[in-house]
N, C-alpha and C positions, 0 to 999 in steps of 0.2 A: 598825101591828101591835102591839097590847096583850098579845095570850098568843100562849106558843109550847108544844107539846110536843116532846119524842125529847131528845137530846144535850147542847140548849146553849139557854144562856140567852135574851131576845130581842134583849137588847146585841151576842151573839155574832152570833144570827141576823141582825141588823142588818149589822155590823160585815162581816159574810161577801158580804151582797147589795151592801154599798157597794163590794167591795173586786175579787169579780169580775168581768171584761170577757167572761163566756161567756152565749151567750141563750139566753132564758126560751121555755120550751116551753111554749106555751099552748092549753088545751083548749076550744073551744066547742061551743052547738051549733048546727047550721043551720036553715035555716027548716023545712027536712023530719024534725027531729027525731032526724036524724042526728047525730055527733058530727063534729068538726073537729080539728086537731091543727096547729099550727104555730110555728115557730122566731121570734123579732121580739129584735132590739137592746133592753136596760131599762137605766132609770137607777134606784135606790132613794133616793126622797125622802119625806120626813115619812109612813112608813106605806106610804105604796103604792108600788107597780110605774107607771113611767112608760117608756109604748115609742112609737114614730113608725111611721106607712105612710101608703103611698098611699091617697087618700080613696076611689078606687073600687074598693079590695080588697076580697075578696070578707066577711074578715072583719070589716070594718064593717058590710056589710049583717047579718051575722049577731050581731053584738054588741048590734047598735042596735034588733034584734027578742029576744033573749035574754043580757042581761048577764051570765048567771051562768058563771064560766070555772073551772077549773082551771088550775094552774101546776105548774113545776117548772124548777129553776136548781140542776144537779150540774156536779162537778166527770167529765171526759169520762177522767180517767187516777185511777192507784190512788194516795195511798187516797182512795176512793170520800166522798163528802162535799155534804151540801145544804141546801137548805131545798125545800116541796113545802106545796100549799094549797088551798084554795079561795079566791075573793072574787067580787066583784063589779066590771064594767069599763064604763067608759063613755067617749064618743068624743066629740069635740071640735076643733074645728079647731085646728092648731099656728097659731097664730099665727108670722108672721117665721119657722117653722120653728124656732123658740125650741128643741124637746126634738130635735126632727131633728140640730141643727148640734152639741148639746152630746151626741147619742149618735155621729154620725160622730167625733167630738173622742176617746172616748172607746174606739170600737173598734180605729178605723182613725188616731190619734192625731193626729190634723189635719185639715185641710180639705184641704191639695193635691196631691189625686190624684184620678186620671179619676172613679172610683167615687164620691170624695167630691161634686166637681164635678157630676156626674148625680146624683147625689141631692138637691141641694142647689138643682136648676136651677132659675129662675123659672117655668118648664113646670109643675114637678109639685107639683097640690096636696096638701100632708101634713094628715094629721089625727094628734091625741092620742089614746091607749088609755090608759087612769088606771085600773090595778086597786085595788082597794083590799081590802086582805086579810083577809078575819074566820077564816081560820085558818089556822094553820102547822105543821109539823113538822117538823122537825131530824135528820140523820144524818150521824152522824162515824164512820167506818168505819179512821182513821187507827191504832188501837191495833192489832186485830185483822186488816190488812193491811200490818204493817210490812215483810215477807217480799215482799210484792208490790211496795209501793210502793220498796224500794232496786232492786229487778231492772228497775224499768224507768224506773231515771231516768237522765235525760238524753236516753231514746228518749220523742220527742212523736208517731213516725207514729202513725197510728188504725189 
């Protein structure tokens, strides 16, 4: 990620994608020209978005015919806060589950728990999604929602 526009630098923007553990809402589109929309666990390394799935999800067929994705990684409580993009993604087998185990590590803070364990099982093949970001935007919403954001802390329902 070289340029950013809106709020914050790309240090920050950076700084922001390393730091939260909430996922990347990803736009593609399908083979029918239709649009997609779906949630995936990311890690932020050198530039791009790096997520895990299963290799016969539906959205590898549709990445592997049209790379071109949108994104979006906000914060779900006030104040409102993100980065949002476009790039390009490409699919790859995870090796050893190499980005798999380090995003279980990362949600779900370990490997041992059931979910972790079925994720992780020698059954299921993962593949890599590497977006790589040619644009970004920024929004810090924390000035102008300070009234919001003291009224609901401590409250995390949705």
């Amino acid at each position: 990620m070289d340029e950013v526009t809106g709020d914050w630098t790309v240090e920050r923007a950076e700084e922001f994608l390393r730091e939260q553990a909430i996922p990347v809402r990803l736009a593609c589109h399908t083979r029918g020209g239709g649009l997609w929309m779906l949630s995936l666990w990311y890690r932020y390394r050198e530039g791009r978005l790096e997520c895990a799935t299963g290799a016969n999800a539906k959205v590898v067929d549709y990445l592997e015919n049209d790379p071109a994705v949108a994104f979006e990684i906000s914060t779900n409580h006030p104040p409102y806060r993100g980065v949002r993009g476009a790039g390009t993604a490409t699919v790859a087998p995870d090796e050893d589950k190499a980005v798999l185990r380090s995003l279980v590590e990362r949600y779900l803070g370990g490997t041992d728990s059931p979910l972790a364990e079925s994720l992780l099982s020698p059954d299921r093949e993962e593949v890599r999604i590497a977006v790589d970001i040619e644009r970004a935007y920024t929004w810090d919403f924390t000035e102008r929602m300070d009234d919001a954001s003291n009224a609901s802390d401590g409250d995390e329902s949705e």
